[in-house]
N, C-alpha and C positions, 0 to 999 in steps of 0.2 A: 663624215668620219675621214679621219689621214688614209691614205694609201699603205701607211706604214706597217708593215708586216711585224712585231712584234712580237710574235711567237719565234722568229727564225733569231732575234737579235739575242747572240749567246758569245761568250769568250774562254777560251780555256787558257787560266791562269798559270804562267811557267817561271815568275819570277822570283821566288823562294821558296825555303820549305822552313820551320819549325817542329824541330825534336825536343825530346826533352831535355836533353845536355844541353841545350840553349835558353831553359827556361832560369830563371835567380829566385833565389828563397825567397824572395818577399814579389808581389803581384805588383806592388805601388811603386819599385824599383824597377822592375818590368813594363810597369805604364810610361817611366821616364826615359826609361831608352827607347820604345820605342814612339814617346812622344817628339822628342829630340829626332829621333829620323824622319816623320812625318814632318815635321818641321822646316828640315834643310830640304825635303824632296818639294813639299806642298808650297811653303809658306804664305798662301791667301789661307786663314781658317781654318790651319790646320787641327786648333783647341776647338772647332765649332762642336756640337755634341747634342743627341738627341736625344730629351728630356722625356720618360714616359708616365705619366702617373694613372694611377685611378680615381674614380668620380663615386660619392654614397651609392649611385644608381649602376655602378660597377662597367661602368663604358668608360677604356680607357681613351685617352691622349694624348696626343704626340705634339712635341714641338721641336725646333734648335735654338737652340745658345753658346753663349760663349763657355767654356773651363775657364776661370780664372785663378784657380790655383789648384794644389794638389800635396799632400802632406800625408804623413802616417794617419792623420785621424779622418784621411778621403779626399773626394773631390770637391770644390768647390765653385758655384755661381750664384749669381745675382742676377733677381729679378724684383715686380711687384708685387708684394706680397698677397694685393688683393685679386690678382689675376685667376685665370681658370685653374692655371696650373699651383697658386700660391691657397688657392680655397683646399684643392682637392691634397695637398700633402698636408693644411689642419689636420684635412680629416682621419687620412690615410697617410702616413708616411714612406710606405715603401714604395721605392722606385725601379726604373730599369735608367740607364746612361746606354749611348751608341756613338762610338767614334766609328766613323764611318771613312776609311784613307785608303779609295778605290784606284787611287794611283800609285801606290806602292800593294794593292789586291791585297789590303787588309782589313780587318777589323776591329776594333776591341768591344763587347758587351760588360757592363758593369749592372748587378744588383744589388740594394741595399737601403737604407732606410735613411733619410732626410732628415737634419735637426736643425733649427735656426742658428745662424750664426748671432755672437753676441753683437749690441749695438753700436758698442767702439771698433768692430771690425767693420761695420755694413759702411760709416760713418768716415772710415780711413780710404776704402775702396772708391767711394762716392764721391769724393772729396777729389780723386786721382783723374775722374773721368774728365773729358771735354766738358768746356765750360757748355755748346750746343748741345750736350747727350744728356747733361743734370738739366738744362732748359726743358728738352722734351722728357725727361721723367718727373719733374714738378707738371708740366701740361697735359700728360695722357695717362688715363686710368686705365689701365692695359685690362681688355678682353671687355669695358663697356660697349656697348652698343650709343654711336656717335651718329648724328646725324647727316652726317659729310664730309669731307677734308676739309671745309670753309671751317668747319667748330673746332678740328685741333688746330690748323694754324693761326686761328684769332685764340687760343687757348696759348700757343708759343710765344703768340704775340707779347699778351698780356704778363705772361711770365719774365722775357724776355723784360717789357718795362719796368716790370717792381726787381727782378733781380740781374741789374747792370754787371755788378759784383759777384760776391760769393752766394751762391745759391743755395739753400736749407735743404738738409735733407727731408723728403717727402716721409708722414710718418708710414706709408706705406709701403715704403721702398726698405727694401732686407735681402737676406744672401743663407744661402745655406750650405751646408756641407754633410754630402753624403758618405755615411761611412758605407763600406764593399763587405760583402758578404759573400758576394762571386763576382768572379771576374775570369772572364773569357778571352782569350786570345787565340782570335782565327785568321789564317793565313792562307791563303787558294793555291790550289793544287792544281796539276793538271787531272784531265777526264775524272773534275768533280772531286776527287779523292781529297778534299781540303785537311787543313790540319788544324784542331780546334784543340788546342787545352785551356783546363781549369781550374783555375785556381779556389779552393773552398774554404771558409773558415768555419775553424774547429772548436771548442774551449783547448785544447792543447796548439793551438797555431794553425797554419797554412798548410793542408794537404792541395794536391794534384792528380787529375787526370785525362787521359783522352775521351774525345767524346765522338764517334762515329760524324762523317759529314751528314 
């Protein structure tokens, strides 16, 4: 085991604060400013975001991916549909999202339910990627069990020969977009006292409140 003391590794955060006179009527408005600051401050991965779902056997999982877009009707990413993560929102669609922006000692948490993007958008996204990123999503069946690195890169390989050109979309390959049902914006505080509002939808719209650290 490390030497490393882990128990002692603590920071007290003094770099802003969030009131509510700084929050905007809509949460998705408030995602873009302060994705945009993330942005200029981060910019490796700033959109990165962790993905959480649940499984029939009710053991959730975690993963990161990219946000690739963001709109009134939610968040948006793309992945394989038939992955761990693409089985378990068949079955279950509700999810949790985590921007996690420990360099500006923020957060944002997102909850809400997952719905397939149509196939002319998965198709347009796909289309945009590196010609290498559609090679390796025609070669790897994302969350099989592969019997080495030797099987996906003789798997790239062979992709790579049959498709010199434009590459087909995999029919397994899709994007979704989660509509928010809550959305969290927390911000660190000093001695712990962070600042956490929340945004909730209503049938009458968008209420707010604070939430103790």
């Amino acid at each position: 085991m490390s030497d490393l003391d882990l128990s002692s590794l603590r920071e007290d955060y003094a770099r802003d604060g969030l009131d509510e006179a700084d929050l905007l009527p809509d949460p998705i408005a408030m995602f873009d400013r302060w994705m945009a600051e993330a942005h200029a401050a981060i910019q490796h991965d700033a959109n990165a975001m962790v993905v959480s779902t649940v499984g029939a056997d009710l053991a959730p999982s975690s993963r990161m991916v990219l946000l690739k877009g963001v709109s009134d009707d939610g968040f948006v990413f793309f992945t394989n549909t038939g992955s761990r993560k693409g089985a378990e929102l068949a079955t279950n669609p509700r999810c949790a999202l985590l921007f996690p922006w420990h360099l500006l000692e923020r957060q944002v948490r997102v909850e809400g339910v997952a719905t397939p993007l149509p196939r002319a958008d998965v198709e347009a996204y796909f289309s945009s990627r590196p010609h290498g990123s559609q090679l390796g999503a025609v070669a790897s069946h994302q969350s099989q069990v592969v019997s080495g690195r030797a099987e996906l890169e003789a798997a790239y390989a062979d992709a790579d020969a049959r498709y010199p050109d434009a590459v087909p979309v995999p029919d397994e390959w899709g994007g979704y977009v989660v509509r928010p049902e809550v959305v969290e914006f927390w911000q660190g505080r000093t001695s712990r006292l962070h600042d956490r509002l929340v945004y909730r939808r209503t049938p009458s719209g968008w209420t707010t409140e604070r939430l103790a650290p």
